[in-house]
C-alpha positions in Angstrom: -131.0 11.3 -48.9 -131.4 13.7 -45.9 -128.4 16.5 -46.3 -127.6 19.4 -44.5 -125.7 22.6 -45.6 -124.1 24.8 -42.5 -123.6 28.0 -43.7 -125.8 27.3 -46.2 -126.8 31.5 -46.5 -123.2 32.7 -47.0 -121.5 32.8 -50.3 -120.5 29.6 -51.2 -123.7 28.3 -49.1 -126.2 29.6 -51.5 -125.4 28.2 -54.9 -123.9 25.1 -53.3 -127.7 24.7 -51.7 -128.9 26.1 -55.1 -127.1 22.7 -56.5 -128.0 20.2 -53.9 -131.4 21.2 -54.2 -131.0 19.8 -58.0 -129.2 16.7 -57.1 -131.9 13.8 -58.0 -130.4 11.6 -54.7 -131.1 14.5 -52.4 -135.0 14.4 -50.6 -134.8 16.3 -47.9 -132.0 20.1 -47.6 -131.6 21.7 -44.4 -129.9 25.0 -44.5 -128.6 26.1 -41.6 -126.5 29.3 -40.5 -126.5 32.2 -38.1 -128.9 35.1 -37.9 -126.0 37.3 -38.5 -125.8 35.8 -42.0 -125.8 37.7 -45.6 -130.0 36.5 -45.6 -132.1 34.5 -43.5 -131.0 30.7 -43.9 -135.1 30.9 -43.9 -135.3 32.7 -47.1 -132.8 30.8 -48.7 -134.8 27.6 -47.8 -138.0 29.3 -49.4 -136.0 30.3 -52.5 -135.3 27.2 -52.8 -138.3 25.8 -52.1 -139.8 26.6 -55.7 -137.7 24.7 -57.9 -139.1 21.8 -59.5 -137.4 18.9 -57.6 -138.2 16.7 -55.1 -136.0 18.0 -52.2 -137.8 19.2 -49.4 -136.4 22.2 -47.8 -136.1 23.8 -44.0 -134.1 26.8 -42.7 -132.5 26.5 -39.8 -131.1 29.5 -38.1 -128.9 30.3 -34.6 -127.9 33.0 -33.1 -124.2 33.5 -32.5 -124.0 32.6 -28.8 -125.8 29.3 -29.5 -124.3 26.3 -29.5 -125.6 23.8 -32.5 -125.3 20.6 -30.5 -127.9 22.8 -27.8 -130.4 23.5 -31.1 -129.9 21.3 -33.8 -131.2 17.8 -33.3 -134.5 18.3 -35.7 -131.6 19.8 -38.3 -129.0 17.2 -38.0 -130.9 14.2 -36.8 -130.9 11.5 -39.8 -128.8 13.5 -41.9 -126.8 11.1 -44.4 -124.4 14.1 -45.4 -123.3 17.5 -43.9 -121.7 20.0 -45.7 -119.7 22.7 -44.3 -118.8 25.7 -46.3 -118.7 27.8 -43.0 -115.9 30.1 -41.1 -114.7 33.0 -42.1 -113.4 33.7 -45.7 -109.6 34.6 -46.3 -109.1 37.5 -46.9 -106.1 39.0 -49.1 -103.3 39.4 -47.0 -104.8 36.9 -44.3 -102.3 34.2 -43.5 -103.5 30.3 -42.8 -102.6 30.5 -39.2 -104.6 33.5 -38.8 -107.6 31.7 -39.7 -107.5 28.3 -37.8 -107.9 29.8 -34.9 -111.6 31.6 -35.9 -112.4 28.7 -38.4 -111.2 25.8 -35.9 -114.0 26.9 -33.2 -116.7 27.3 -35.6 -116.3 23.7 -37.5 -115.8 22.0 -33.6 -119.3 23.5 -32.8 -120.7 21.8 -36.1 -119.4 18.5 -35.7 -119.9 18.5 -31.9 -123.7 18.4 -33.3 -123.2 16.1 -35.9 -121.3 13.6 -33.5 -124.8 14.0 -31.2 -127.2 13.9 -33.8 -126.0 12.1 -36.9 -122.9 10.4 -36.0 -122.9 7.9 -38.7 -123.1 10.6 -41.4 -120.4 11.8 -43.9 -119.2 15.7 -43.2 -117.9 17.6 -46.0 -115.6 19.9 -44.4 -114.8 23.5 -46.2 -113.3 25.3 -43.7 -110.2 27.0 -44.4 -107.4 26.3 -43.6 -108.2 22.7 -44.6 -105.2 21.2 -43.7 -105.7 21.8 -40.2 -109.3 21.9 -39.4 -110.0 18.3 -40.6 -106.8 16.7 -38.3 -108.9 18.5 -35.7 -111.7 17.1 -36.5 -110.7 13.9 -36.8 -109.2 13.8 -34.1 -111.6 15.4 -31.7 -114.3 12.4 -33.5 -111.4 9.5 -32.0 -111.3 10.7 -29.0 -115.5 9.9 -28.7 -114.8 6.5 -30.7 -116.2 7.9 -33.9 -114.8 7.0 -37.1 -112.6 9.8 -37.9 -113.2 9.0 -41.9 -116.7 10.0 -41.9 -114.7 13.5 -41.8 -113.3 14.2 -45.5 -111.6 17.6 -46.3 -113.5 18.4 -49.8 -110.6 19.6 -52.1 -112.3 18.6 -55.3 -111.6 22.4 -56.5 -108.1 21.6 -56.5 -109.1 18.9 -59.1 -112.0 20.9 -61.2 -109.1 23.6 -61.5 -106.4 21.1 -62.9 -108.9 19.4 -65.2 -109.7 22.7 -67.2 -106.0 24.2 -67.1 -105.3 20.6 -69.0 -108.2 21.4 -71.5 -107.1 24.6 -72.3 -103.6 23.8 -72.7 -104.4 20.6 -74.9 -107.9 21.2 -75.9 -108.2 17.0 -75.4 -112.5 17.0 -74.6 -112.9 18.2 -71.1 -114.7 14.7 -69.8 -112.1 12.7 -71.2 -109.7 14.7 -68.0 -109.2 13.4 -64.8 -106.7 14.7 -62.9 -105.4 13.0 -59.7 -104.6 16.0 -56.9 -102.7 14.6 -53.6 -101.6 16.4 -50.9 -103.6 18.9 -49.3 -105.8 22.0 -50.2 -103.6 24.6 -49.6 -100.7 26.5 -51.5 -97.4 24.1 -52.2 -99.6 21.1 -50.6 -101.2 21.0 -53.9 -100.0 18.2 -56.1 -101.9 17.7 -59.3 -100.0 14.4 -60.5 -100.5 15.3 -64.4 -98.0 12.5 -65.3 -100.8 10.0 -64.9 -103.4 11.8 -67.3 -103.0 10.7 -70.9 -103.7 14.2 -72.4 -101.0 15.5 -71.1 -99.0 13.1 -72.7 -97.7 16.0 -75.4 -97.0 18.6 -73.1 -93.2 19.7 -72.8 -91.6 18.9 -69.4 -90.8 22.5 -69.3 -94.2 23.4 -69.1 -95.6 21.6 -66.4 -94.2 23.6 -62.9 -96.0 26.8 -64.4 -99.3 24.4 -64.8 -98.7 23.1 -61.3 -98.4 26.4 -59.8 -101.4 27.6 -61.6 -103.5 25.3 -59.5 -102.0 26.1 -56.6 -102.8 29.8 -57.3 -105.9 30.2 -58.9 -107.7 30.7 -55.5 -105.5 33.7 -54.7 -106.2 34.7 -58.5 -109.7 34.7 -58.2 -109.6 36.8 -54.2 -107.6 39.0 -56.7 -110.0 39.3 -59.5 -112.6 40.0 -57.4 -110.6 43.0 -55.7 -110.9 41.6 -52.2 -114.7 41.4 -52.2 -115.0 37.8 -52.2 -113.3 34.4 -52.5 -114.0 31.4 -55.7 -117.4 31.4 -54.3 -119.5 30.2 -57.8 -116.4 27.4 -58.2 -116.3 26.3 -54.4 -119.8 25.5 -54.3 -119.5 23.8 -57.8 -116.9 21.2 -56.2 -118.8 21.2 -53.4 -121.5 19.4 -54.9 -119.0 17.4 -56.9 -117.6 16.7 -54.0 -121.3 15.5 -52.1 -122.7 13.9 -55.7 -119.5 11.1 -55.3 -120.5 10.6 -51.7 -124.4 10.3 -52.1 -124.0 7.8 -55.5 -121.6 5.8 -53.5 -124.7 5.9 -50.4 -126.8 4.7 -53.0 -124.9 2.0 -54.3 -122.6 2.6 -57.2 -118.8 2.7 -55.7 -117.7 6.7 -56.4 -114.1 7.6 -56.9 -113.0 11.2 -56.3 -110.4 13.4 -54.6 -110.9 14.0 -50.3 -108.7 14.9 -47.8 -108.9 11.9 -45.3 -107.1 10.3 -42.0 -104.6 7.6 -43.5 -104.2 4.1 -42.7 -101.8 3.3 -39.9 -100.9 0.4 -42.5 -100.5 2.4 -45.5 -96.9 3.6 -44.8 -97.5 7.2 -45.0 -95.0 9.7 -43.4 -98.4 11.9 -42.8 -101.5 10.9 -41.1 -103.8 13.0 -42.8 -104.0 13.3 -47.0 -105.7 13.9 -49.9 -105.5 11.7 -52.5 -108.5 9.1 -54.6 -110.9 7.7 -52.8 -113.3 5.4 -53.5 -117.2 6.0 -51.8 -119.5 3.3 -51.5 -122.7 2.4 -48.8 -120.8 3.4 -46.2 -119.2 6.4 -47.2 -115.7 6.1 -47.6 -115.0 2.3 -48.8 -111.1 2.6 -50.1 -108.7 5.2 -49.9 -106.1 4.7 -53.1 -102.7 4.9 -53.2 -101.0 7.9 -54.8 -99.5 5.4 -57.6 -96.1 6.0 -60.0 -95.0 9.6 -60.0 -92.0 11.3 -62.3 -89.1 13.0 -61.1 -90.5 16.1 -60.9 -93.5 15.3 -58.8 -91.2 13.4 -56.4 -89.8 16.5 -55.4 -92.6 18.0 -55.1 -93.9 15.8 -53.0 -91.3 16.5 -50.4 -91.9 20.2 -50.9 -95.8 19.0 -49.9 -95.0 16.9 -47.0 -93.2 19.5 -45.5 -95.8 22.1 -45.3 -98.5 19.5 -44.8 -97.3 18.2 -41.8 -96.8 21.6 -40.3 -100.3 22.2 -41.1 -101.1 18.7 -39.7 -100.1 19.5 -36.7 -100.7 23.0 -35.9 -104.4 20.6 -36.4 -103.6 18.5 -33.9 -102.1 21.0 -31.5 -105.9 22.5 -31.5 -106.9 18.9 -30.8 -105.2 18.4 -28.3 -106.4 21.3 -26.5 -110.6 20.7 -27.4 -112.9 17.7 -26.5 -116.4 17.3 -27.9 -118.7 17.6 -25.5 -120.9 14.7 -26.2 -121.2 11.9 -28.1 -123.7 10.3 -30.0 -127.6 11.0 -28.1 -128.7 7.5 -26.7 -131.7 6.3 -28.4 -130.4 7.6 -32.2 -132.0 5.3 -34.7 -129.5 3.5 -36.9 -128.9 5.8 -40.3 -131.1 4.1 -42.9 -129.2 2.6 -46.0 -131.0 4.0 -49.4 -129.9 2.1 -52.3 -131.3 3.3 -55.6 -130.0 2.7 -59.1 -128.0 5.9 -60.8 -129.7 8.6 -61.2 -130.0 8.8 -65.7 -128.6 11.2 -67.4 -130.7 12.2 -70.5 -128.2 12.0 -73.5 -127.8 15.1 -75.4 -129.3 14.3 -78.8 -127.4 17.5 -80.6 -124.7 19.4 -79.3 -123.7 23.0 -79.2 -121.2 25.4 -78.8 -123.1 28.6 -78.4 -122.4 32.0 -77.0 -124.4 33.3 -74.2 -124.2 36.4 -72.3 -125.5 36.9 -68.6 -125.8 41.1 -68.6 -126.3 41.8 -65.0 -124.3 38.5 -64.5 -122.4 39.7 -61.0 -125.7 40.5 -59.8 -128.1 38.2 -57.2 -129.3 36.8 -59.9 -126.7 36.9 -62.7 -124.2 35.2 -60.3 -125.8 31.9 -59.7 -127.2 32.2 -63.1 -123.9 32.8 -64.8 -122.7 29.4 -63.1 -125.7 26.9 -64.5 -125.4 28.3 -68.0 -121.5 27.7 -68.0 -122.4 24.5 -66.4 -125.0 23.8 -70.2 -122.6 21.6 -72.0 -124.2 23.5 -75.3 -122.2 26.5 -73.9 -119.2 27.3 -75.7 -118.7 30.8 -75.0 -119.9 32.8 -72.0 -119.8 36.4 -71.3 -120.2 38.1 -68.2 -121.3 41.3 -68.4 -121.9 44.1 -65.7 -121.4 47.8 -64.2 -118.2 48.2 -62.0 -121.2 49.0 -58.9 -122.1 45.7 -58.7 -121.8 43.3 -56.1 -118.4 42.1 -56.9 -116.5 43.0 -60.0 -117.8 41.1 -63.5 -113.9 40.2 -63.7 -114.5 38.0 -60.5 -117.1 36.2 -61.7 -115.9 35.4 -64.7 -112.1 33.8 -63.3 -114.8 32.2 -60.6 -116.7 30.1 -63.0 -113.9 30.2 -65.2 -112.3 27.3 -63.4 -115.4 24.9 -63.8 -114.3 21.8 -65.7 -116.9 22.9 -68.5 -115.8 23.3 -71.8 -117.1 27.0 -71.9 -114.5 29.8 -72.5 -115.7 32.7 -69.9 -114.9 36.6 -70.2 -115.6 39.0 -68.4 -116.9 43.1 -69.7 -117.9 45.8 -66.8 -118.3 49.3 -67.8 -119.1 52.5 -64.9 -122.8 53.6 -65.0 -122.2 56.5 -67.4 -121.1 53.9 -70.4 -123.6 53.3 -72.9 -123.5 49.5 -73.7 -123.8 50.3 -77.7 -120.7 52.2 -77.4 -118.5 49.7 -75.2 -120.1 46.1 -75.6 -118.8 45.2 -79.4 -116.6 42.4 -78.6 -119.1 41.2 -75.5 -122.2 41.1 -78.0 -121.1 40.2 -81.6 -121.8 36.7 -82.2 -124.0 36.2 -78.9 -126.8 33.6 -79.9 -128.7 34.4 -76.2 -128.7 37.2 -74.4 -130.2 36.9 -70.5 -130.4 40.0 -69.2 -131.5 39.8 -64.8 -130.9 43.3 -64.6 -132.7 46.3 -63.0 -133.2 47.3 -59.9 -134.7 44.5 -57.4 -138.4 44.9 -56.0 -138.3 45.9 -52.7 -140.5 45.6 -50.2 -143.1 47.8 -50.4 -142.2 48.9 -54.3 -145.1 48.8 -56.5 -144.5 47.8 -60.4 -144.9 51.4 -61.5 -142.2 52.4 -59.7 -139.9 49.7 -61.2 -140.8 51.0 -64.7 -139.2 54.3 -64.9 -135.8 53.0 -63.7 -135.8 49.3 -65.3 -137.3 49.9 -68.5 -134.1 52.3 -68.6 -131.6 49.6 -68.1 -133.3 47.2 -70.6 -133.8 49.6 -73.2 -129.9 50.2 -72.7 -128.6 46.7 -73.0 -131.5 45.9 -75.7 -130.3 48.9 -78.1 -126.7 47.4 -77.8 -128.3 44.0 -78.8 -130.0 45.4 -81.7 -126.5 46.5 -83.2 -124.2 44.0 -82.1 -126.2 40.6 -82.1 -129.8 41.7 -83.9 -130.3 37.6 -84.0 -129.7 36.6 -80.4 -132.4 35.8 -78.7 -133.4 38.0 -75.5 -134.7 36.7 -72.4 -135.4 39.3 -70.5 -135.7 38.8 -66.3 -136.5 42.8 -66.0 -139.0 44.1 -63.7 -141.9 44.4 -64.2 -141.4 42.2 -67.1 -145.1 42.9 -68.2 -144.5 46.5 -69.0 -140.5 46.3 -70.1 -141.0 43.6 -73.0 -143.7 45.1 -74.8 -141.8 48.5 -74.2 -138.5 46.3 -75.7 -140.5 44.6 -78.7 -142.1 48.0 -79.5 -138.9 49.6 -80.4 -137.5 46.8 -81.6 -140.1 46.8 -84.4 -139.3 50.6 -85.0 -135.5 49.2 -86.2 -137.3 47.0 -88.1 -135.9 44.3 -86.4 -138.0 41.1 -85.4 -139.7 41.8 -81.8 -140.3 37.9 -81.3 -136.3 37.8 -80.5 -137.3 39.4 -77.5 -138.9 37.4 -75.0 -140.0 37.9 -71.3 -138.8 34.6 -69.0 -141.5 33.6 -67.1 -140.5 30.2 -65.9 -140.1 30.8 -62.2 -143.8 30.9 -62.6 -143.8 27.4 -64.2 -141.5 26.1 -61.3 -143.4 27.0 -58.7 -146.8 25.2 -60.2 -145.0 22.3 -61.0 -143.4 22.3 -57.3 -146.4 22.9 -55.5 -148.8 20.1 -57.4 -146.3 18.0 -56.6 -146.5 18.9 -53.2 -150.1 18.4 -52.9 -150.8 15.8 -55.2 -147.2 13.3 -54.3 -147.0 12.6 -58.3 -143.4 12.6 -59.4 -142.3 15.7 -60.3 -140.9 15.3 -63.6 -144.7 14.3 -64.7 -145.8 17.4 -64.1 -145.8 20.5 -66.5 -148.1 23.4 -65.3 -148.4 25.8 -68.3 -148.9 28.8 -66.8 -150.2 31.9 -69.2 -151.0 35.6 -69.2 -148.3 37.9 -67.5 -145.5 37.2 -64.9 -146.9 39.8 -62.1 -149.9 39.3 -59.2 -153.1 38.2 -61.0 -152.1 38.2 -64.3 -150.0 35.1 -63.4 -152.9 32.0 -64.4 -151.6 28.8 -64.0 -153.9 25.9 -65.6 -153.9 23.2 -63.8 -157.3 22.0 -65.6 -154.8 21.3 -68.3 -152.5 19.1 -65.4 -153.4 14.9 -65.2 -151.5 15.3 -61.8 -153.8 18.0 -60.6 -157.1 16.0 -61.6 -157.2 14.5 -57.9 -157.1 18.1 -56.1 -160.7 19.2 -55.2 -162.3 22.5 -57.2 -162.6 24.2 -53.8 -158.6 24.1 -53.2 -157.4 25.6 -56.6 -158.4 29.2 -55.7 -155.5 28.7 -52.7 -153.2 26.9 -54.8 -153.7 29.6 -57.8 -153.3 32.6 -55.2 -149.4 30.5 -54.0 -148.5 30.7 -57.4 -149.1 34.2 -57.8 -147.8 35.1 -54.0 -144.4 33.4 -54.5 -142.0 35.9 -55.0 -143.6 38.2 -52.3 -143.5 35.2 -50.0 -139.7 35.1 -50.5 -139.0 38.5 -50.4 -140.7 38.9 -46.7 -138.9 35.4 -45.5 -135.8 37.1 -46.4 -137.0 40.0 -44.6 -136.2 42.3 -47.0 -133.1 41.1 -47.7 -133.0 39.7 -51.4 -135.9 38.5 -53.4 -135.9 35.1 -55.4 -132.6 35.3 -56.3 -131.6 31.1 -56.7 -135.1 30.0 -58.0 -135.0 32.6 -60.4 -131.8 31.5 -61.7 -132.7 27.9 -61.6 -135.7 29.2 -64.2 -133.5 31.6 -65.9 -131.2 28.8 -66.9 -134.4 26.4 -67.9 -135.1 28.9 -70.1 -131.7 29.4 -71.7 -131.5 25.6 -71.9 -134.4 25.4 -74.1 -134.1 28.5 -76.3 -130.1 26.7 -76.6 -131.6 23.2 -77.4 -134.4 24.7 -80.0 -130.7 26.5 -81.8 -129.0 23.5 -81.9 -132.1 21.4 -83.8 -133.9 19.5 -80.9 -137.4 21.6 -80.7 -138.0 22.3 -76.8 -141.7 24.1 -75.3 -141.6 26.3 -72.7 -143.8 28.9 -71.5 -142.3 33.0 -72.0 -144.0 36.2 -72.8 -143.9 37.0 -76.2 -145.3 39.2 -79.1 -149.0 37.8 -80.2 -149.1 37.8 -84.3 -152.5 38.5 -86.0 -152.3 34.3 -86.2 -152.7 34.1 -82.7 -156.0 35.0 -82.0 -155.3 36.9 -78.5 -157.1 40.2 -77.5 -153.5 41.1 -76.2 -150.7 42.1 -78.1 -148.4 40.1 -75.1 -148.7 37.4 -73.8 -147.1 34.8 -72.2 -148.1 31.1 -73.1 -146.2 28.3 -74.3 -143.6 28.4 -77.1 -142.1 26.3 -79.0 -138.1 27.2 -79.4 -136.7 25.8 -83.1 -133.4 26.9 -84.8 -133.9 30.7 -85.4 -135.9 31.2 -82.1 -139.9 31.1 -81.4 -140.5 28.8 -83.9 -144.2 28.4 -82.8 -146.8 30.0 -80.1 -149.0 27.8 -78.7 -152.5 28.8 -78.1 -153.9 28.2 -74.9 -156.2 25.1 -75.0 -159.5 24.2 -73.0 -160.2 26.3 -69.7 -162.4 25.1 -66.9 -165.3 28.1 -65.9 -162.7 29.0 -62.4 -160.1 29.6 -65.4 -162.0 31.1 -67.5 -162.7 34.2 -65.5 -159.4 34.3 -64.3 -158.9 34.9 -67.5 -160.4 38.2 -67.6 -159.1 39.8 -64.9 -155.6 38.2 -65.7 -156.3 40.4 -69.2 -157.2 43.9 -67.4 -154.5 43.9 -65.2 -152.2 42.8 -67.7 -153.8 45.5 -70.9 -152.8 48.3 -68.3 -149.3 46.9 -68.1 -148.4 46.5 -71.6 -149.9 50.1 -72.2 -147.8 51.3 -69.6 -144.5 49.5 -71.7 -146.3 50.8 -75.0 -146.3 54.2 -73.5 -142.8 54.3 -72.3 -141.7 52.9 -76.2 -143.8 55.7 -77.7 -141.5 58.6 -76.2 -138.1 57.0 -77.0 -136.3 55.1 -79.8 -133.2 52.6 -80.1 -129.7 54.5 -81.1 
């Protein structure tokens, strides 16, 4: 399917495109948003670009004066689902009303496009306040004889929220939840119905107004954690795709029941036009909208409570609506939206199952935010720590209550400490027990920055979180995503060995690497993509990055002449995101996309289900390598590297890539050997 993210460069915009990208129904992601956005929608699409799926991505990006429906037909056109995490976020202290007015104008110049260009598709509104925008909406799509039910208000938070409150409270399996939410998206419009979910069935009456009001807080609790810089950003987007993945499975074929905000039936007796309650998607979009079914006492009068504010809500909607006309309707000549039924996507069972902890250090980070979400997301995920300096981008405490909400089993805490703390001194409770540590700290490259100039600050960090590692959790696995991560994990493993301690815990992540090649054979070759597995070996910087794609069936077909180009891509990545997001942000989703392939597989090899995967490790006296590092493929078991792989037959182009893959990468591990020979661990 073809889907399109507006706003797709603000905060929920990124991971929310970070997960589409992943979803197996989704072919083709557009993300759009204004130049004045956090990056370049461009370099969010290149970011995204690399990951290993099928989606094809394009950035789209308007200045604020232009109008969408003026710019957007090669964005919108054919689009099966449009996603709208746009407007302006609340703010603490910012009331509802305050924001329809700003928000109101930006969705009506978004779906004034989508009622030009893809009228028959299904928009995902996320535009605070809710309540209102989608009446609006709705009603602006009537008034141009659209179906006002391709509109939905996405309030699947609402229900991800209630779901894990019940699993904490009753500890009944988290999947085995399913909380009904009616109402509306917004404060006392909120009305989880907990008397129809079976786990609940032991929870005292008395109990149940401070769960409801829970739900109906935990947005304000998480503006709150984050100290007013930021809203549930990681969570949003994480219903969000909920949210789209119910809509797309139901395109595809199999009938999909979740949560939306939608225009009612005039039939279906309802003393508001517009609510939120089950409803069922199928080929169409939305097939059957459910009734609310038998409620107790108590949520009868809270359904009253809800109704009231609603339909104040509802119509300060319709008021705007009232005012506003689309000014078009569907472009003549718009070729019907083509049906795509295809069987459900399958889901891998897991053959062993875990309940590991995991800490993201660096987790409120560019990296460690999206990162932080996909491994609480790993159902082998039990425990998740969070763990950054009170300079980052938005307090460690944020993130945590953010991606604390997902209906994942995973506990999450948070731990931030000032620049001046000294992890081994504050990070006890964070580290002990941790089975894997990521650490996507440091300082970003910057345009411009050469490796060497990375070394002195990063290999500072890392030797900082590493030394608390060594005391705290000497076991854990590392998986360091430090710049430049040829010089920092020798340095690492070097004094890591000094403690006595083994230095194959520690290993550099070089899967982005692996991503890339994967993505970009598939690109050239049209193979599936989960056929193809590029090892790539040597380093994870410029040259010493080899891919070998002699090794690849799917790359047999691509001529000898093209795999200097395709080797060069590989290696230019990164750099080609950092200039398309003009300096901006480097790889910051890909990176956690392969950040969290490679805590997946170290956290499968734990839990007894060997897993390969290619990372830069220390080269034992068995492994034949001129190099004491290297990165090759490694086989993850129950205590860790449980096996190195050598690195198999090389065609001659590979072979003396080889070589000057080794000479640039000797000078960078003697740079990290140099830097471990002046200092030692605490």
């Amino acid at each position: 399917f073809k889907v399109c993210v507006c706003g797709g460069a603000g905060g929920i915009g990124q991971p929310l495109s970070l997960l589409m990208a992943s979803n197996p129904h989704v072919s083709e992601l557009c993300v759009y948003d204004l130049t004045v956005a956090m990056v370049p929608a461009a370099g969010v699409a290149t970011d995204l670009s690399h990951l290993e799926k099928k989606s094809k991505l394009k950035g789209f990006a308007l200045e604020l004066q232009d109008l969408p429906r003026d710019k957007l037909q090669e964005c919108l056109t054919g689009c099966h689902l449009v996603l709208v995490p746009a407007g302006m976020p609340r703010k603490p202290g910012m009331t509802r009303a305050d924001l329809l007015g700003v928000n109101a104008g930006i969705a009506k110049n978004i779906v004034e496009a989508c009622a030009k260009y893809c009228p028959e598709a299904i928009l995902g509104l996320i535009v605070n306040p809710v309540n209102s925008v989608v009446p609006a909406m709705c009603e602006l799509y009537k008034k141009k004889g659209l179906d006002p039910r391709k509109i939905c208000g996405v309030t699947s938070l609402d229900i991800v929220r209630a779901n894990k409150f019940v699993h904490e409270i009753t500890g009944a399996p988290i999947d085995s939840i399913d909380v009904p939410v009616v109402g509306g998206h917004a404060g006392a419009s909120i009305l989880p119905l907990f008397s129809q979910v079976p786990a609940m069935k032991g929870v005292p009456a008395d109990k149940i107004p401070a769960l409801d009001k829970h739900v109906q807080d935990a947005g304000t609790d998480v503006v709150n954690a984050k100290g007013g810089k930021g809203s549930a950003t990681l969570s949003m987007a994480y219903a969000g795709h909920k949210f789209a993945n119910a809509v797309l499975s139901g395109l595809a074929g199999t009938d999909t029941t979740e949560c939306a905000y939608v225009a009612v039936d005039a039939d279906a007796k309802s003393e508001v036009p517009y609510f939120a309650s089950k409803v069922t998607f199928g080929t169409s979009g939305v097939k059957t909208v459910h009734p609310v079914g038998p409620i107790n006492e108590y949520e009868q009068g809270r359904m009253k409570e809800a109704i009231a504010q609603l339909k104040d809500e509802i119509d300060a909607g319709l008021l705007y609506a009232k005012t506003q006309e689309l000014a078009e309707g569907p472009k003549p000549g718009l070729p019907p939206l083509e049906k795509r039924i295809s069987p459900a996507p399958v889901v891998a069972p897991l053959s062993k199952v875990g309940n590991f902890k995991v800490c993201v250090c660096g987790g409120a980070g560019g990296i460690g935010q999206p990162l932080s979400m996909l491994m609480a997301m790993n159902p082998l995920v039990g425990e998740l720590c969070v763990y950054d300096l009170n300079i980052a981008m938005v307090p460690a405490e944020g993130v945590a209550a953010d991606i604390g909400h997902l209906e994942r089993k995973c506990k999450v805490s948070a731990y931030t400490l000032d620049k001046d703390d000294k992890p081994i001194d504050k990070l006890k409770e964070c580290l002990t027990g941790c089975d894997l540590v990521l650490v996507p700290a440091g300082l970003p490259r910057k345009p411009g920055m050469t490796r060497s100039d990375l070394l002195g600050i990063n290999a500072g960090i890392a030797k900082n979180i590493v030394e608390a590692c060594a005391t705290y959790c000497p076991n854990a696995v590392l998986g360091l995503i430090v710049n430049p991560v040829n010089s920092v994990v020798p340095a690492m493993c070097e004094l890591y060995k000094k403690k006595g301690l083994d230095p194959r815990k520690i290993c550099g992540v070089t899967s982005l690497d692996i991503v890339r090649a994967n993505k970009f054979v598939h690109e050239i070759s049209g193979v599936p993509i989960e056929e193809i597995d590029v090892p790539v070996i040597g380093g994870h910087a410029g040259t010493t990055i080899l891919p070998l794609f002699s090794q690849v069936p799917a790359a047999s077909g691509i001529p000898a002449s093209k795999i200097p180009a395709l080797d060069k891509h590989v290696q230019d990545a990164g750099t080609d995101v950092v200039n398309a997001k003009g300096g901006k942000g480097s790889a910051t989703l890909s990176m956690a996309y392969a950040g969290a392939k490679f805590g997946n597989a170290v956290l499968q090899g734990l839990a007894g289900n060997d897993t390969t995967e290619c990372a830069y490790v220390a080269m034992g006296a068995d492994e034949k390598c001129e190099l004491p590092y290297f990165a090759t493929r490694v086989t993850f078991g129950r205590s860790g590297v449980k096996k190195v792989h050598d690195i198999g037959k090389l065609s001659d182009y590979e072979q003396g890539r080889l070589q000057e893959a080794m000479k640039q990468l000797k000078e960078e591990i003697d740079a990290g050997l140099a830097y471990a020979s002046t200092t030692s661990l605490a």
